[in-house]
N, C-alpha and C positions, 0 to 999 in steps of 0.2 A: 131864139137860138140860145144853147146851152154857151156861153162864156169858158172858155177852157182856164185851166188853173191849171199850175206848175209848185210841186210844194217840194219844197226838200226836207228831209229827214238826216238830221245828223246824227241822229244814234249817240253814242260816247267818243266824239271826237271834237277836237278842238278847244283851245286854252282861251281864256279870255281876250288875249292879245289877238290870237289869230280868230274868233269873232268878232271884231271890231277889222281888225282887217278887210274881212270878207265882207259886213254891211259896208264900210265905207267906198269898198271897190263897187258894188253893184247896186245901193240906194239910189243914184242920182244916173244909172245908167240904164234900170228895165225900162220897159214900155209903157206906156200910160196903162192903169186897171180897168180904163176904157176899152185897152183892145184883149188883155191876160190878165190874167190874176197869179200874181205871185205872192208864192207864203215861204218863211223859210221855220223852219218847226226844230228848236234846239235845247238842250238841255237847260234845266231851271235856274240854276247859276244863274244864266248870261240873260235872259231873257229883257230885264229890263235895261240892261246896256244895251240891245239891241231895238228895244223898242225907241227907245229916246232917238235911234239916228236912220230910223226905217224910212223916213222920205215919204213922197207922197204914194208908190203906187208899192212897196213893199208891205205883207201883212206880216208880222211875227204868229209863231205858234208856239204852244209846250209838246213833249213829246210824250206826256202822259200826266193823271190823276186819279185821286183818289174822289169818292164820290162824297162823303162828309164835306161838312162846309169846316169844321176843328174837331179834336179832342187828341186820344193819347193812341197815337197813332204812328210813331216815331219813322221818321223818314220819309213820309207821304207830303206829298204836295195838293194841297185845298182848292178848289177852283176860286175860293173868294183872295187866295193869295195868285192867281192865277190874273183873276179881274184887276188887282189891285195893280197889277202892272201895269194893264191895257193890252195885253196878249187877245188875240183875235179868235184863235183856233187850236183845238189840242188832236193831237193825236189819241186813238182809244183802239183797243184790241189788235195790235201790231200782232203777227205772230210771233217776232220775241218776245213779246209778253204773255201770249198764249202758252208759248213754248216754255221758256224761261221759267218764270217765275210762275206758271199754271194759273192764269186768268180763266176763266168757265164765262159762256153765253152770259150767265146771272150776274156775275159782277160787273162785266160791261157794259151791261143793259143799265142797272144804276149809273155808273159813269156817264153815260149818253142822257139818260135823264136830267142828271144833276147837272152836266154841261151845258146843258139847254135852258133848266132853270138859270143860272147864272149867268148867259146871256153868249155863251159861247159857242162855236159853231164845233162839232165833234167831226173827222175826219174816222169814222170808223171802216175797220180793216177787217178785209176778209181774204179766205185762200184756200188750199188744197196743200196737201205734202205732199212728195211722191209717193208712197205707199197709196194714199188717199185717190190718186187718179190713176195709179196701175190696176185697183182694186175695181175700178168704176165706180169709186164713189162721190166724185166732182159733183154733182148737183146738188147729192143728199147731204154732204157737208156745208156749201155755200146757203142754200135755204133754211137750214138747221141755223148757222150762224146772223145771216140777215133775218129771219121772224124771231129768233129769242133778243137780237142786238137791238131791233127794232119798236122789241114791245112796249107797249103802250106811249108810242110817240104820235103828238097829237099831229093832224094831217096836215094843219097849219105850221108846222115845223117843222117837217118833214124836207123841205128843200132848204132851210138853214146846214143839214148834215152833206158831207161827203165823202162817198162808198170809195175805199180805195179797196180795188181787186189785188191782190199779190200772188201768186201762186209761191207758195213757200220754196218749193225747188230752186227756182230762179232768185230769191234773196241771197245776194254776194256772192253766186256760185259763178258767176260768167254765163252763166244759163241764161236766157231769155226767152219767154213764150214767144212765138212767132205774132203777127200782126191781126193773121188770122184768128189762132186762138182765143188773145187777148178781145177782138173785136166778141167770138161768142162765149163768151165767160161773161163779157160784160153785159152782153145782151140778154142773157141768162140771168143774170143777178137782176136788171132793167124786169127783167118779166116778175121776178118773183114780189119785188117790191110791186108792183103792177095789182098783183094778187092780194097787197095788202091793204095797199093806199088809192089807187083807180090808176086816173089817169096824171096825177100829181108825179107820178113815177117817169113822165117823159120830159118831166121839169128838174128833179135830182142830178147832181152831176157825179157820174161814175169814171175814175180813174184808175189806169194801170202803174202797178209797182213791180219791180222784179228786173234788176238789171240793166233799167233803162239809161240811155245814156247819150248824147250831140247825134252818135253817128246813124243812130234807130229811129229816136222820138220820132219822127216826125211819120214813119210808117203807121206807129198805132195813133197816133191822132189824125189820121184820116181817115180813121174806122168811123163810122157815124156811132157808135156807143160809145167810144171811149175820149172822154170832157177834160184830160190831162194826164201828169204823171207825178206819182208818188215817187221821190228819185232820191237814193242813199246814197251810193259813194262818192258816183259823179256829182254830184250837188254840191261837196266838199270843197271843188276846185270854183272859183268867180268865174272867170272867165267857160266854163262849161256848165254853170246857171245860167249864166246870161243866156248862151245861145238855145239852150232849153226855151228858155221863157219867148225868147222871138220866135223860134219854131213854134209857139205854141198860138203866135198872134192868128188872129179868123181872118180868113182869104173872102 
């Protein structure tokens, strides 16, 4: 059985103080990583104040890197300064970064490489915009992005990674894919990696992102494709982490 995971994405929010606020509220109150996985994935500032007080069953993450280990690269964050923390997992191909600052298939795919070398698990992000699925072209972008995200990851590492699905619409708009949806988005993704890696693909765990939040979660993790949630604003608040991460314990 696929282990559900609950990660939060804080994006650009929150001061040091209130970092430290927030691990200290909820380190010593998720659930054992026996029954959830909890990660909280935060800007590179705070990351080692965060790791020093994560407790037993909290994983820290970055919320992004560069794939070089140094050089003159100003602003980038190294995964060997990544490791040097004891960060567990990064974020890779958000589509704010897609979006944003114009990340391409190719330079994610080194990222996912380099993460893996360095020992860390990549949390790579895929989606649709609404253009993209008024057009029909939901599939053809999702497989486009998982086989170039994907390439050359060897099959034995292949379930270190976690697919978080997002459908771009639904990032901070109040929008939410329905239960349904997200279940075949995921399943969809679940098949194409299938196409790549065998049966390795029913071991991977596929997460939904996009507006998730207490009062939903628990509709799309009862989809049998969908292994947790990738979760931005609501994440922000402790006490609506928490009840994320116990929605997400295995019945």
């Amino acid at each position: 059985m696929r282990k559900n995971i609950i990660i939060a994405n804080w994006k650009m929010y929150k001061t040091r103080e209130e970092a430290l606020d927030f691990i200290y509220s909820v380190s010593q109150a998720v659930p054992s990583k026996d029954l959830v996985e909890s990660v909280v994935c935060a800007p590179a500032i705070m990351l080692r104040d965060l790791v020093k007080r994560q407790g037993d069953n909290v994983r820290i993450g970055a919320e992004n890197m560069y794939y070089e280990e140094e050089g003159a690269f100003t602003g980038e964050i190294s995964p060997k300064m990544l490791t040097s923390t004891n960060v567990e997992f990064v974020i890779l191909g958000h589509s704010e970064r897609r979006m944003i600052f114009k990340e391409d298939d190719a330079l994610i795919n080194k990222k996912v490489l380099s993460a893996l070398e360095h020992g860390l698990k990549p949390i790579l992000c895929c989606g649709e915009t609404l253009t993209e699925m008024e057009e029909g072209k939901v599939e053809e972008v999702l497989t486009k992005q998982l086989t170039e995200g994907l390439k050359s990851v060897k099959k034995e590492d292949l379930t270190k990674i976690v697919i978080g699905y997002e459908p771009v619409w639904a990032i901070g708009t109040g929008k939410s894919a329905t239960a349904e949806i997200a279940q075949s988005r995921c399943k969809f993704c679940r098949d194409v990696i299938a196409g790549l890696f065998g049966a390795e693909a029913e071991k991977i765990r596929i997460v939904y992102g996009g507006s998730v939040k207490p009062e939903n979660i628990a509709d799309f993790l009862k989809q049998p494709d969908v292994d947790g949630g990738l979760i931005g604003s609501a994440s922000l608040n402790p006490q609506k982490y928490l009840a994320m991460v116990e929605a997400g314990i295995q019945k």
